[in-house]
Every structure is written in C-alpha cells, then in structure tokens.
py3Dmol code that shows the C-alpha trace and the ligand (Angstrom):
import py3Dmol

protein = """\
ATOM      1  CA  UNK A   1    -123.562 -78.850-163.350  1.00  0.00           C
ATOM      2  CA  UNK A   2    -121.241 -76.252-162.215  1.00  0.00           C
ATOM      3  CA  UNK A   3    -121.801 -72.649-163.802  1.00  0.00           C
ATOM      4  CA  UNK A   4    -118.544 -71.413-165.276  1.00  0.00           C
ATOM      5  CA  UNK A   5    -116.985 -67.992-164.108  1.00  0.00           C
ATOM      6  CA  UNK A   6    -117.171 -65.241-165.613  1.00  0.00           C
ATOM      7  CA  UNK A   7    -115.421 -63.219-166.914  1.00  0.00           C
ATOM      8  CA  UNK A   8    -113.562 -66.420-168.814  1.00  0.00           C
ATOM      9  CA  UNK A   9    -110.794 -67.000-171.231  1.00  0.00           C
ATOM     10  CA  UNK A  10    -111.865 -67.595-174.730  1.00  0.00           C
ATOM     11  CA  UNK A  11    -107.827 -67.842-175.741  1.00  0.00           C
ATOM     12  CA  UNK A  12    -104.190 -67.634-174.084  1.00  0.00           C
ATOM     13  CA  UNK A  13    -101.440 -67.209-176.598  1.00  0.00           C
ATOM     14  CA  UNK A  14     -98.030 -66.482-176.063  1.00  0.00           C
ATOM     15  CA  UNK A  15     -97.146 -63.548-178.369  1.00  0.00           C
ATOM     16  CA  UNK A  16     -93.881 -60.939-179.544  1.00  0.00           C
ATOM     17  CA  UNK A  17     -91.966 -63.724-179.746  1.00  0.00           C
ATOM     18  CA  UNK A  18     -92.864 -65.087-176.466  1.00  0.00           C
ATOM     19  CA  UNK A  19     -92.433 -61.688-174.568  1.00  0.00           C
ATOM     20  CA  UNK A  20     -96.210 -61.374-173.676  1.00  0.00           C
ATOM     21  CA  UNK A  21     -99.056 -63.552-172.813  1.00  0.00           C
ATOM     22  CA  UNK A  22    -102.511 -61.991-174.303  1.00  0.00           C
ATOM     23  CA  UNK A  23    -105.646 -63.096-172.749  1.00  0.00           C
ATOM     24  CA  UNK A  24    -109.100 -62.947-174.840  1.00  0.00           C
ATOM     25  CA  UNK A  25    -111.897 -62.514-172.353  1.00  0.00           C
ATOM     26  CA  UNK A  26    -115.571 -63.747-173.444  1.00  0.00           C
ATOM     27  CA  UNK A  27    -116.224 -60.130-172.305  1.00  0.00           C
ATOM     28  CA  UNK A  28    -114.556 -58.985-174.947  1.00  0.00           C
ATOM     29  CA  UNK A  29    -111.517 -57.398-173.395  1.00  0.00           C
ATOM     30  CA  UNK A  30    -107.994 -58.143-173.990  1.00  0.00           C
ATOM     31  CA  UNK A  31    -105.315 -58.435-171.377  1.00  0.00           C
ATOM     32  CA  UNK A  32    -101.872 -58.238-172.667  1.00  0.00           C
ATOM     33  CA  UNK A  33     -98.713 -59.051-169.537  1.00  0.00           C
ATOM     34  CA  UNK A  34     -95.311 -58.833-170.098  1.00  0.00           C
ATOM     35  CA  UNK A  35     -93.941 -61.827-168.284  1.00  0.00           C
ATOM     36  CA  UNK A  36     -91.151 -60.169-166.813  1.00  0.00           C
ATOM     37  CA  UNK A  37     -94.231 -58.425-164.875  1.00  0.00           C
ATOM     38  CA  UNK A  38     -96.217 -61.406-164.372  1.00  0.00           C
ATOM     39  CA  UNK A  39     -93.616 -62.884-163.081  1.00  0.00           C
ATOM     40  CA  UNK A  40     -92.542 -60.228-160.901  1.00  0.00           C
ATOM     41  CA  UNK A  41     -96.270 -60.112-159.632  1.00  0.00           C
ATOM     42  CA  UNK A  42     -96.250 -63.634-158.500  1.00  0.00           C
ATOM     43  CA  UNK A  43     -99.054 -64.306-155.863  1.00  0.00           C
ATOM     44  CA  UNK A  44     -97.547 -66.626-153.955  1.00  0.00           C
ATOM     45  CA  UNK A  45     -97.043 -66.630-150.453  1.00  0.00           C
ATOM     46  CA  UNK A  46     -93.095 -67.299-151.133  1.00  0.00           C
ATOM     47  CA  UNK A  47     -92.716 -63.680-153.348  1.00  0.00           C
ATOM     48  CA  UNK A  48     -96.022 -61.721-151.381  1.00  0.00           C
ATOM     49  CA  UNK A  49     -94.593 -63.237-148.134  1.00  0.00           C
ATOM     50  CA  UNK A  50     -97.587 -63.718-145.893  1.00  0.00           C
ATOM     51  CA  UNK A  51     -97.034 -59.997-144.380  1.00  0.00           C
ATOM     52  CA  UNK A  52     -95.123 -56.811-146.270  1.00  0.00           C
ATOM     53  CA  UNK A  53     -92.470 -57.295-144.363  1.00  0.00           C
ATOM     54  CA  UNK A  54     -92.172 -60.729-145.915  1.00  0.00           C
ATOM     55  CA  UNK A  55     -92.349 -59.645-149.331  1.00  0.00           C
ATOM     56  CA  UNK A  56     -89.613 -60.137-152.017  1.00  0.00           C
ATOM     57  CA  UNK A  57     -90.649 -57.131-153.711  1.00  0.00           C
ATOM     58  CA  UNK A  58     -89.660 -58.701-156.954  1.00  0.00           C
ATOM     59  CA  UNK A  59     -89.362 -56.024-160.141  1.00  0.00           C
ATOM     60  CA  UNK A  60     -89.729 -57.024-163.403  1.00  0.00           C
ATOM     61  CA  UNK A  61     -85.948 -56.049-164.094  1.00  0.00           C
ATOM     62  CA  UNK A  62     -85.296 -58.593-162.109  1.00  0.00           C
ATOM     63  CA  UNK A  63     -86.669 -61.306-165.011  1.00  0.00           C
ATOM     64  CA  UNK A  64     -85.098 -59.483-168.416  1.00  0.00           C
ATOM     65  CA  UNK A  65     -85.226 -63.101-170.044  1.00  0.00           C
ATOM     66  CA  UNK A  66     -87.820 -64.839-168.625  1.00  0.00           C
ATOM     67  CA  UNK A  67     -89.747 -67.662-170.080  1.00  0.00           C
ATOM     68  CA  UNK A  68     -93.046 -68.925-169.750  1.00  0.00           C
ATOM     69  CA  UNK A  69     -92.770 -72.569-169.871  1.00  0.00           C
ATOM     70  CA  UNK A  70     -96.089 -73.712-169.068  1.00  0.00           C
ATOM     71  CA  UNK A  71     -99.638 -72.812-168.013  1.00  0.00           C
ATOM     72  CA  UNK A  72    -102.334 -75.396-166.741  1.00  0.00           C
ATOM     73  CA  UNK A  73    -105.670 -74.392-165.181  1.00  0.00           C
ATOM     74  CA  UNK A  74    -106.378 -75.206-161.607  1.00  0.00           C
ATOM     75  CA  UNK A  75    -110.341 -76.027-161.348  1.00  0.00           C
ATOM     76  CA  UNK A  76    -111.739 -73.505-163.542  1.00  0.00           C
ATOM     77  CA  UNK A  77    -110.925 -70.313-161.369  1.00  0.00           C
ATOM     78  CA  UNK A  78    -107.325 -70.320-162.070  1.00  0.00           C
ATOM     79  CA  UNK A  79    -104.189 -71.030-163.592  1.00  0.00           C
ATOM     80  CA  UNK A  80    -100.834 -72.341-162.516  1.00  0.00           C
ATOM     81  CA  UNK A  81     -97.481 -71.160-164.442  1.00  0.00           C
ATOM     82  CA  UNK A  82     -94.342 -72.872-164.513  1.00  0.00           C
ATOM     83  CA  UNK A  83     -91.468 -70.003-164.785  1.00  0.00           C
ATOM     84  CA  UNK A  84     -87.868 -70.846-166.649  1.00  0.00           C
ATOM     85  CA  UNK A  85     -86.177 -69.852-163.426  1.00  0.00           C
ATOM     86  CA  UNK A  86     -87.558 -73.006-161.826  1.00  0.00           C
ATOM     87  CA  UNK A  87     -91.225 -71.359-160.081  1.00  0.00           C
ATOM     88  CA  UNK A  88     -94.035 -72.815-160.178  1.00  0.00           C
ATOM     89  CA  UNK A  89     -95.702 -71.662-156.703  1.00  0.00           C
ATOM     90  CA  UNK A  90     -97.887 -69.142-158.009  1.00  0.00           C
ATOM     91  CA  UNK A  91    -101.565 -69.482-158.446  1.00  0.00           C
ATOM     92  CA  UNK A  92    -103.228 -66.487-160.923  1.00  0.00           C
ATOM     93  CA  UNK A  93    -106.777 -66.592-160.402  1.00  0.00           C
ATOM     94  CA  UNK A  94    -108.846 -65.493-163.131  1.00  0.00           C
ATOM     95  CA  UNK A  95    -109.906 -62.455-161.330  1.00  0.00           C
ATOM     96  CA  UNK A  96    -105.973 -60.836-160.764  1.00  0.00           C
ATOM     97  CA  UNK A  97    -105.682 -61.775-164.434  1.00  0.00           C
ATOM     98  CA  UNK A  98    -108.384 -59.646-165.629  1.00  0.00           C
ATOM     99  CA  UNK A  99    -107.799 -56.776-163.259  1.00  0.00           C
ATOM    100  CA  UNK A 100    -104.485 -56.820-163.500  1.00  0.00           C
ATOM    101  CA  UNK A 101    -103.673 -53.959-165.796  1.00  0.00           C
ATOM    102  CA  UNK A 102    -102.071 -54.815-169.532  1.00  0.00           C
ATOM    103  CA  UNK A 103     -98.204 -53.950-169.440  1.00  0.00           C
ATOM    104  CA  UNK A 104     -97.778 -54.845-173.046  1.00  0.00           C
TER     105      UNK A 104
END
"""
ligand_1 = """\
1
ZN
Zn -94.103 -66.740 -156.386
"""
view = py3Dmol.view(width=600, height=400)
view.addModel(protein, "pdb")
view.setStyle({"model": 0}, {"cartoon": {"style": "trace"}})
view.addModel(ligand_1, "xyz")
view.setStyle({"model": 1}, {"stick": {}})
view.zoomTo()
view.show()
C-alpha cells in the first residue's frame, strides 16, 4: 500500500474558456495558471536546458494562443502535458504545481 502525497489534487479543470487550468488541492488551496505561463515554465531539460546558459528562457508572450491538449498523471507525483505547439517533454510534479504561484 503506497501512501498518497500530499498535498493532492482533488480536481483539474480547464477554465475561462480554456485560458487557465485551476487546481483544487485536498488542502484546500486553489492554484489557478495561465497556460501561456505554464507553458512558458516548462521543466524540461529541453526549455530549463541542463545549465542557465542552456535555457530557452521562454515568456509567456511567446504562447498568446496556446492550448492545453492533454494532461495524464505520471505515478502519482506528477503530471505530463501535451502542448498544441507539439510539447510534450515536460514533467510538472505536484510540488512545482502547488508552489508555483497562481497567474490567473
Ligand atoms: Zn519543455
């Protein structure tokens, strides 16, 4: 039996007409992300690079119209989202979700 992290998602919902993804916390707190952030603070080692040097610095201007096409958990300490530009790479653990601060 494997104990389940906490803080957790009670519900993910896509919301303002598919501008922001709001995350309920068992906790109790809501986190609400612009994608066009999210997206711009992809973890990845491709955007972060794996030094500052090697970073895209991606801004959410860069991603006025970007879609969230899909997000699937990976184990139960993350989550995986596929991007409408074609990125998929980045892996948003649970903890940068809820620290991350709301943009929305
Ligand atoms: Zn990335």
């Amino acid at each position: 039996m494997s104990q389940q992290p906490r803080p957790f998602p009670e519900a993910i919902e896509l919301t303002d007409a598919d501008t922001v993804l709001q995350i309920n916390w068992d906790d109790g707190a809501v986190s609400r992300h612009l994608l066009s952030v999210l997206r711009a603070d992809c973890p990845c080692a491709q955007c972060k690079g794996h030094s500052p040097e090697g970073s895209l610095n991606l801004t959410p201007e860069q991603f006025p119209d970007i879609k969230l096409l899909d997000i699937a958990p990976v184990g139960s300490y993350a989550y995986t989202i596929v991007w409408s530009d074609g990125h998929n790479t980045g892996i948003y653990t649970l903890d940068y979700l809820h620290q991350l601060e709301s943009s929305a």
